[in-house]
MDTraj code that builds the backbone (N, CA, C; nanometers):
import mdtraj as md
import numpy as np

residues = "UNK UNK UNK UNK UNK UNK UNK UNK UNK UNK UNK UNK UNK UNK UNK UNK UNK UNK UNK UNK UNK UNK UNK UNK UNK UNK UNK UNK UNK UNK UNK UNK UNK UNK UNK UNK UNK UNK UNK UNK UNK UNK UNK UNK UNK UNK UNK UNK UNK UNK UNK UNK UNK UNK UNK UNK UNK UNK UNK UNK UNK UNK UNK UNK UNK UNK UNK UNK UNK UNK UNK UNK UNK UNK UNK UNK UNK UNK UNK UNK UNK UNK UNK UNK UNK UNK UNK UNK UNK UNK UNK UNK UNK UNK UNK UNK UNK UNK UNK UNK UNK UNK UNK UNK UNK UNK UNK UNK UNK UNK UNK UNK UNK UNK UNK UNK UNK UNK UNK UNK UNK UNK UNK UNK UNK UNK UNK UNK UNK UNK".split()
xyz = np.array([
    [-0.1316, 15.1981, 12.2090],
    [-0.0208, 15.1624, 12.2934],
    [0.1032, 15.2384, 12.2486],
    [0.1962, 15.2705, 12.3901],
    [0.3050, 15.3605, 12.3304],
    [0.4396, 15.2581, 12.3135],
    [0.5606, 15.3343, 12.2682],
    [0.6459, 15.2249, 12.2625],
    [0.7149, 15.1836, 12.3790],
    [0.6710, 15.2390, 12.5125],
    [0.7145, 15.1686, 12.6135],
    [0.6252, 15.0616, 12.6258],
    [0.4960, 15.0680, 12.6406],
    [0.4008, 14.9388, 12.6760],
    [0.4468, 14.8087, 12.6584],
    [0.5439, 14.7614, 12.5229],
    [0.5765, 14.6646, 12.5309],
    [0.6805, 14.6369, 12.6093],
    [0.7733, 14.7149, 12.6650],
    [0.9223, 14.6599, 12.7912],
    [0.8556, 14.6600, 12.8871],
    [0.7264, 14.7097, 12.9373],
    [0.6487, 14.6844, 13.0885],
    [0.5709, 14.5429, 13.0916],
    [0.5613, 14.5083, 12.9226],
    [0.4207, 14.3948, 12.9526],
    [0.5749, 14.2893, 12.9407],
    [0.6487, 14.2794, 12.8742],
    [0.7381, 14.2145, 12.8666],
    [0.7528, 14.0794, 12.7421],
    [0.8089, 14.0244, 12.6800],
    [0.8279, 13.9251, 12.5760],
    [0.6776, 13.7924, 12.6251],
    [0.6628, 13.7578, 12.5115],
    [0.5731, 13.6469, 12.5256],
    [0.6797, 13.5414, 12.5324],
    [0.6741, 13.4404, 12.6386],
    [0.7572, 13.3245, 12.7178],
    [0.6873, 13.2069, 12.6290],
    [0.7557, 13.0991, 12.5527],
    [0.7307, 13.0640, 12.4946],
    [0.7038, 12.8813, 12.6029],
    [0.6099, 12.8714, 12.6399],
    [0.5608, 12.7800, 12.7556],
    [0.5557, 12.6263, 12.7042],
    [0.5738, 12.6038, 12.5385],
    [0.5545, 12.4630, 12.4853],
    [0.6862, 12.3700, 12.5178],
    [0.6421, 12.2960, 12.5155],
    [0.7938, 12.2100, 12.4987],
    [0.8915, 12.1619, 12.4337],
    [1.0143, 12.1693, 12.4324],
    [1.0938, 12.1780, 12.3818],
    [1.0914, 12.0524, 12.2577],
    [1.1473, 12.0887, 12.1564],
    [1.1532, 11.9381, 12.0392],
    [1.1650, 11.8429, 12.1112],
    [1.1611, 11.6892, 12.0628],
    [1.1577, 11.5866, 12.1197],
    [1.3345, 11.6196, 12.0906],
    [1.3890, 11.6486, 12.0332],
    [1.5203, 11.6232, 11.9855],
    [1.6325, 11.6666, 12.1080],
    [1.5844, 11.8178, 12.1257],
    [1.6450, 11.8787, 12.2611],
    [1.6024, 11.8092, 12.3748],
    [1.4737, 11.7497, 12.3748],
    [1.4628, 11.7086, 12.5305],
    [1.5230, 11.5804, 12.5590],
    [1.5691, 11.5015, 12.4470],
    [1.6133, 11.3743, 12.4445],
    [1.7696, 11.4521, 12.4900],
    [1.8386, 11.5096, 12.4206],
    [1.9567, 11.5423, 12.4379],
    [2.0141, 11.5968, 12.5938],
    [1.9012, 11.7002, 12.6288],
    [1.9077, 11.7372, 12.7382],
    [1.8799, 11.6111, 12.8537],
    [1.8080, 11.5075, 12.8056],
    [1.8107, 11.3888, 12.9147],
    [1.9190, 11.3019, 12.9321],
    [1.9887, 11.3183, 12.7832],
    [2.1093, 11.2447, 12.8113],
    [2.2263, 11.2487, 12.8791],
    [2.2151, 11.4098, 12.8388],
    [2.3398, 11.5118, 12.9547],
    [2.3429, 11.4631, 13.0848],
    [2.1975, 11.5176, 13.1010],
    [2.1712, 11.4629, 13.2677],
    [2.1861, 11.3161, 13.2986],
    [2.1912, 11.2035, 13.2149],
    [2.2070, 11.1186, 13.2818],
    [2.3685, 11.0474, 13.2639],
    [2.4389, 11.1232, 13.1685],
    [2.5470, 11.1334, 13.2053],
    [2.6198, 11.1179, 13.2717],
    [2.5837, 11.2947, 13.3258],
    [2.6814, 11.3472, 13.4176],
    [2.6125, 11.2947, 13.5843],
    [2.4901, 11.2152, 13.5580],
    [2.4276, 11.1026, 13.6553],
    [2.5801, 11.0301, 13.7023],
    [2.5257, 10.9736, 13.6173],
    [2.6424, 10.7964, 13.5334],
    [2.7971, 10.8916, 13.6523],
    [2.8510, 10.9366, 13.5920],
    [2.9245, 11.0063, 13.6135],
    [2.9743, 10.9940, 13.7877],
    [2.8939, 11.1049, 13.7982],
    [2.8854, 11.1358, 13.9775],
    [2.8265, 10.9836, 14.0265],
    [2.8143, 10.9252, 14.0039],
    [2.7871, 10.7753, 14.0709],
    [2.9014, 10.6928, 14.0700],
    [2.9813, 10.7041, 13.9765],
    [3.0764, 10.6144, 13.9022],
    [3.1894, 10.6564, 13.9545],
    [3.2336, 10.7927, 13.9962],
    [3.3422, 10.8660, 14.0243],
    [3.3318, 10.8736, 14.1848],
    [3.1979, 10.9127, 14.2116],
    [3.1674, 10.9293, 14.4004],
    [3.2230, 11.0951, 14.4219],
    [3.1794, 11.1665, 14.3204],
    [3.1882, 11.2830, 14.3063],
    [2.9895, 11.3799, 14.3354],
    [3.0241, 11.4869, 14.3996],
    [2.9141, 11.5059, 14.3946],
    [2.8570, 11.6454, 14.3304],
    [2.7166, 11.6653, 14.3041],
    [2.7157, 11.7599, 14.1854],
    [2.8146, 11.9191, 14.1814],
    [2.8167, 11.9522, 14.2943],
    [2.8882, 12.0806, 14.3747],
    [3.0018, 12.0413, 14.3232],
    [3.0772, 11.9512, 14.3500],
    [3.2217, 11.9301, 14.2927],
    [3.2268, 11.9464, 14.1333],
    [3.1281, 11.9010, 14.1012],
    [3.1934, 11.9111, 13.9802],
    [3.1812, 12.0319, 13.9150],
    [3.1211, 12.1258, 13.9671],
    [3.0382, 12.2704, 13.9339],
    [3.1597, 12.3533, 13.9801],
    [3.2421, 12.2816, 14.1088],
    [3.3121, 12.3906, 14.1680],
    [3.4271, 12.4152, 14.0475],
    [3.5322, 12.5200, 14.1662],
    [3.6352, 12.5712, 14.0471],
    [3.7942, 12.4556, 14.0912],
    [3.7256, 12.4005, 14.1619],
    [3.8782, 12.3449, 14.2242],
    [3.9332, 12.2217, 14.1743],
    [4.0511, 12.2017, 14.1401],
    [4.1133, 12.1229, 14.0329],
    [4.1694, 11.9754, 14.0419],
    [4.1086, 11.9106, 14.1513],
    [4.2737, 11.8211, 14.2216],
    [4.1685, 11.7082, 14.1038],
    [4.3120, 11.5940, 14.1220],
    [4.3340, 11.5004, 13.9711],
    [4.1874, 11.4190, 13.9560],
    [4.1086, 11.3803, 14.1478],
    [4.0223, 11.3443, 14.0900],
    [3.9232, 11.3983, 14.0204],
    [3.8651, 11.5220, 14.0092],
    [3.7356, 11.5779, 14.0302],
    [3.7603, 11.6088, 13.8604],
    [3.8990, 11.6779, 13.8272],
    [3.9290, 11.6996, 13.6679],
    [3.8916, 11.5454, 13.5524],
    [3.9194, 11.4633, 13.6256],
    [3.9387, 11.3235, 13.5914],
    [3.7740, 11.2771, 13.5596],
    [3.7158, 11.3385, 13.6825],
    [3.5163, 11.2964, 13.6161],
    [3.4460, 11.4008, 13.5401],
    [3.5286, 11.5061, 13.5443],
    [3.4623, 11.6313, 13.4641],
    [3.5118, 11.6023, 13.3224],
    [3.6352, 11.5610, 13.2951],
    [3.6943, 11.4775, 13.1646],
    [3.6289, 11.3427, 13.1249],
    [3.5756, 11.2774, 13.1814],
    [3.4773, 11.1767, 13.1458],
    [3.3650, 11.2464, 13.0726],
    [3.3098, 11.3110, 13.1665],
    [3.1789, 11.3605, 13.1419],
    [3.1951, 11.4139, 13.0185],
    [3.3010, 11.5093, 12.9679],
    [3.2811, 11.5539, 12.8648],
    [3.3004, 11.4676, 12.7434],
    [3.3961, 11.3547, 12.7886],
    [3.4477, 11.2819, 12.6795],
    [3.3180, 11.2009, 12.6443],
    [3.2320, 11.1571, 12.7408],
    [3.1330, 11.1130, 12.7245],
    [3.0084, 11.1780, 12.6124],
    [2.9988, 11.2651, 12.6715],
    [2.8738, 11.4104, 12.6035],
    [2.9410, 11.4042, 12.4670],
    [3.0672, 11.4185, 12.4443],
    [3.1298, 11.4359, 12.2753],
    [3.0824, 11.3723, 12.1661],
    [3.1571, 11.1815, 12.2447],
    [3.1723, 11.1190, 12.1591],
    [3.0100, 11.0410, 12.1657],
    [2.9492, 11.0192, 12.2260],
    [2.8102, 10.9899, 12.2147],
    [2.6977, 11.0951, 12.1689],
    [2.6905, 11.2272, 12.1663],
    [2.6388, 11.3152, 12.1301],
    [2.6790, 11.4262, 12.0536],
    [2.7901, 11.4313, 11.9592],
    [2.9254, 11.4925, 11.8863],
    [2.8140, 11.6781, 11.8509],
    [2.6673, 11.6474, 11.8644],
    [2.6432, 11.7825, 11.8098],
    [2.6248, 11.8679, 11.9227],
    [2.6504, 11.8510, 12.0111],
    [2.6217, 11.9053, 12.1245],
    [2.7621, 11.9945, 12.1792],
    [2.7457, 12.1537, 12.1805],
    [2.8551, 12.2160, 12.1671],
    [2.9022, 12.2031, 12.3068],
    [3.0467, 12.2431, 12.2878],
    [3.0800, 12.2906, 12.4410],
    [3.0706, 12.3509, 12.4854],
    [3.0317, 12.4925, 12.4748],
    [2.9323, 12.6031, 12.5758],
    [2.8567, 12.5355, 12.6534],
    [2.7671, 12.4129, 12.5468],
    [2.6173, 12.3863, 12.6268],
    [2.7164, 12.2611, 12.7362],
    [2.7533, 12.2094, 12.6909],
    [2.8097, 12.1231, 12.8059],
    [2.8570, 12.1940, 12.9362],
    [2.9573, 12.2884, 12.9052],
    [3.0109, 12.3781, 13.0387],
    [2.9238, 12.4318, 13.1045],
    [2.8143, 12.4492, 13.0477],
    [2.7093, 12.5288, 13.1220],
    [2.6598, 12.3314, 13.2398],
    [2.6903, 12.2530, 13.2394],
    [2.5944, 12.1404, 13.2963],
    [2.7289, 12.2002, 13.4213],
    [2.8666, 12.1801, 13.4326],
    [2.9436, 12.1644, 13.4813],
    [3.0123, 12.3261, 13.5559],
    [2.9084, 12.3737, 13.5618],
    [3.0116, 12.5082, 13.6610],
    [3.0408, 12.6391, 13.5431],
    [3.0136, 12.5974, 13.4340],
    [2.9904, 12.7246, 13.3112],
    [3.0884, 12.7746, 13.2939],
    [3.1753, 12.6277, 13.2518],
    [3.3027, 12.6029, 13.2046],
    [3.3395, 12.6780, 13.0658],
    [3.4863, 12.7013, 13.0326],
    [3.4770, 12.7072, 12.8690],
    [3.4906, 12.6626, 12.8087],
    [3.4903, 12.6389, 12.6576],
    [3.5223, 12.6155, 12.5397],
    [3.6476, 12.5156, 12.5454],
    [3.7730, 12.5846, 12.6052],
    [3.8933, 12.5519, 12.6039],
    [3.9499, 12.4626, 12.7094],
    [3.8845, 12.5168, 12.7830],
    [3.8808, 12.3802, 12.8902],
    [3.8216, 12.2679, 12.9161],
    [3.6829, 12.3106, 12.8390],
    [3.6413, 12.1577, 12.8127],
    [3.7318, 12.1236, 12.7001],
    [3.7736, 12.1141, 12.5812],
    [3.8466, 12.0879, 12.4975],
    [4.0055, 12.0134, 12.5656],
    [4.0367, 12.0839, 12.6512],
    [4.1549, 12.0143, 12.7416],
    [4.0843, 11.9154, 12.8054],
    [3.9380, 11.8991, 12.8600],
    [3.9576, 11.7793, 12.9435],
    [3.9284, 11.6835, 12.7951],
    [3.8478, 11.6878, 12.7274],
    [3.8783, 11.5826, 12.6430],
    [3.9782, 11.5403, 12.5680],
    [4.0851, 11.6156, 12.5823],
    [4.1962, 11.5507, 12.5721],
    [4.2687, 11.4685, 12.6202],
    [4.2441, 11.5329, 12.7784],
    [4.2948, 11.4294, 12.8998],
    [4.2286, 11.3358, 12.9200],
    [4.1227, 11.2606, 12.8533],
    [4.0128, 11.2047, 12.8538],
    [4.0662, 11.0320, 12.7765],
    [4.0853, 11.1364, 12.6495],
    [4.1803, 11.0226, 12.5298],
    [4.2982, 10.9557, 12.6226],
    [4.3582, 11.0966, 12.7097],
    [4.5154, 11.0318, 12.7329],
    [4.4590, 10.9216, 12.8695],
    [4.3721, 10.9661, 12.9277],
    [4.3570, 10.8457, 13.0784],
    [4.2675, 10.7318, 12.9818],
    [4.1842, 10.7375, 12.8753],
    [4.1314, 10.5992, 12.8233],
    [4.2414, 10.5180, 12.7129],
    [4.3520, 10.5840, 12.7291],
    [4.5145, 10.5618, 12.6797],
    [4.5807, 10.4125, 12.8106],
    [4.5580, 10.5056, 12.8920],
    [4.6766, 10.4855, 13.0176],
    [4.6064, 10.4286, 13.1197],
    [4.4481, 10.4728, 13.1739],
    [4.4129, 10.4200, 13.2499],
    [4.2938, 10.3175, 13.2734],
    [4.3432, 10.1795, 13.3099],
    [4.2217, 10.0793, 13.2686],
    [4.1100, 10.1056, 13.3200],
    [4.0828, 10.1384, 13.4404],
    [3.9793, 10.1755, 13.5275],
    [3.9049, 10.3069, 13.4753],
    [3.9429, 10.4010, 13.4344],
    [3.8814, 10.5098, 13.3559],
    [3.8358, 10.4510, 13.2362],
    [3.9034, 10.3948, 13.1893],
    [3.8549, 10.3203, 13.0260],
    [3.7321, 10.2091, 13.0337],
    [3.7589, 10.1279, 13.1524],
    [3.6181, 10.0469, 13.1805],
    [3.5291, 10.1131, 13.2032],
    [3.4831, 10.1953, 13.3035],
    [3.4142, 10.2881, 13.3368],
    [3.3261, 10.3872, 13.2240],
    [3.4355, 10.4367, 13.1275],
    [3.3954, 10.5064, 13.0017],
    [3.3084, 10.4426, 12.9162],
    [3.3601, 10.3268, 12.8506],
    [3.2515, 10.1846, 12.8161],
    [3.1858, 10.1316, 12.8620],
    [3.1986, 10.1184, 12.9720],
    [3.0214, 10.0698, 13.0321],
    [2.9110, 10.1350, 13.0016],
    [2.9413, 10.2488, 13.0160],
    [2.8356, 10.3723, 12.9837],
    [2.8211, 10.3834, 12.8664],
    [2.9063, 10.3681, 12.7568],
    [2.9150, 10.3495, 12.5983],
    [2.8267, 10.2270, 12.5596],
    [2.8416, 10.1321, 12.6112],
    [2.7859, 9.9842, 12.5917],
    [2.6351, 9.9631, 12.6392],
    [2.6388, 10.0522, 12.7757],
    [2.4797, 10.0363, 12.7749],
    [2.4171, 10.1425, 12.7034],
    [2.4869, 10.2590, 12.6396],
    [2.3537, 10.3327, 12.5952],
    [2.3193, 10.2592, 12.4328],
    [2.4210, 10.1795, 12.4152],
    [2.3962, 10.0806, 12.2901],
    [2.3417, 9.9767, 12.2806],
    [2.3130, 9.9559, 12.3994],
    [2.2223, 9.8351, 12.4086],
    [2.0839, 9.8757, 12.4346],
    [2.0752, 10.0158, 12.5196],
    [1.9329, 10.0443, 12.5523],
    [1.8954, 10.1171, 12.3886],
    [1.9955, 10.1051, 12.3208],
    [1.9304, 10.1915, 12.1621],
    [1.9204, 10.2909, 12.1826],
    [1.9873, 10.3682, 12.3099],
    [1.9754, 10.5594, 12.3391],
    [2.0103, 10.6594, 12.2543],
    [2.1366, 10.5402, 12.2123],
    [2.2896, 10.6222, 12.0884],
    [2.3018, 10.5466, 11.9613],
    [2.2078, 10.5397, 11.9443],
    [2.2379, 10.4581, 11.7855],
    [2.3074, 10.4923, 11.7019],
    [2.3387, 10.6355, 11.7105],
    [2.4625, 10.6779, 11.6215],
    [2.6022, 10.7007, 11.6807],
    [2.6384, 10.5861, 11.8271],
    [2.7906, 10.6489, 11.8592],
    [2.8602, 10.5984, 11.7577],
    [2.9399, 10.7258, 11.8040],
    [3.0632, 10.6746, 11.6953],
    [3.1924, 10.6078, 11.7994],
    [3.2545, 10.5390, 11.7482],
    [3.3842, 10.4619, 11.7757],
    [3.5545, 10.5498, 11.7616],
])
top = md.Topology()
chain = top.add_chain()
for i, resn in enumerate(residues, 1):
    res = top.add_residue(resn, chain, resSeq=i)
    for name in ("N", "CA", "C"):
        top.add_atom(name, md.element.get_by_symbol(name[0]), res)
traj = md.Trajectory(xyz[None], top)
């Protein structure tokens, strides 16, 4: 075989499944940003899109505040990528704005804990932190 043969046959695709660790994590995302778009009445397109008005920033700031503080190893690349393949810095701003509306706003703050409370009761998050 020459040294092209291998860029024509192409990489061996690795077909097993992912750790139990990633697939748990990756289920949580998703049911999240579920939780989320149910809770907000936002729908997945919105939150993917680029457009900014107070509500749509307001469930994309959940979501992340959510993904953080219940799953803290989970970077923000991989999160932005659930949400429109956001950055770093902007997810970092919505969880800020996240703190300031579970500050200021009761209805965001109930909302945030419910979802906190049941994944502690279903034993999903045994390690949130507070």
């Amino acid at each position: 075989m020459n040294a092209v043969a291998p860029v024509l046959i192409g990489p061996q695709v690795d077909q097993s499944d992912p750790p139990a660790e990633t697939a748990a994590a990756i289920a949580f995302v998703d049911f999240a940003l579920s939780y989320v778009m149910q809770e907000t009445r936002v729908s997945r397109t919105e939150m993917e899109s680029r457009r900014r008005t107070p509500h749509l920033v307001n469930a994309r700031a959940m979501f992340v505040w959510l993904v953080k503080h219940l799953r803290p190893g989970i970077s923000y690349p991989a999160i932005g990528r659930w949400i429109g393949d956001r950055d770093h810095k902007g997810l970092i701003n919505l969880q800020t704005r996240a703190a300031h509306l579970r500050a200021s706003d009761p209805e965001f703050k109930r909302v945030s804990d419910a979802f906190v409370q049941a994944c502690r009761c279903a034993m999903e998050v045994p390690y949130a932190c507070d």
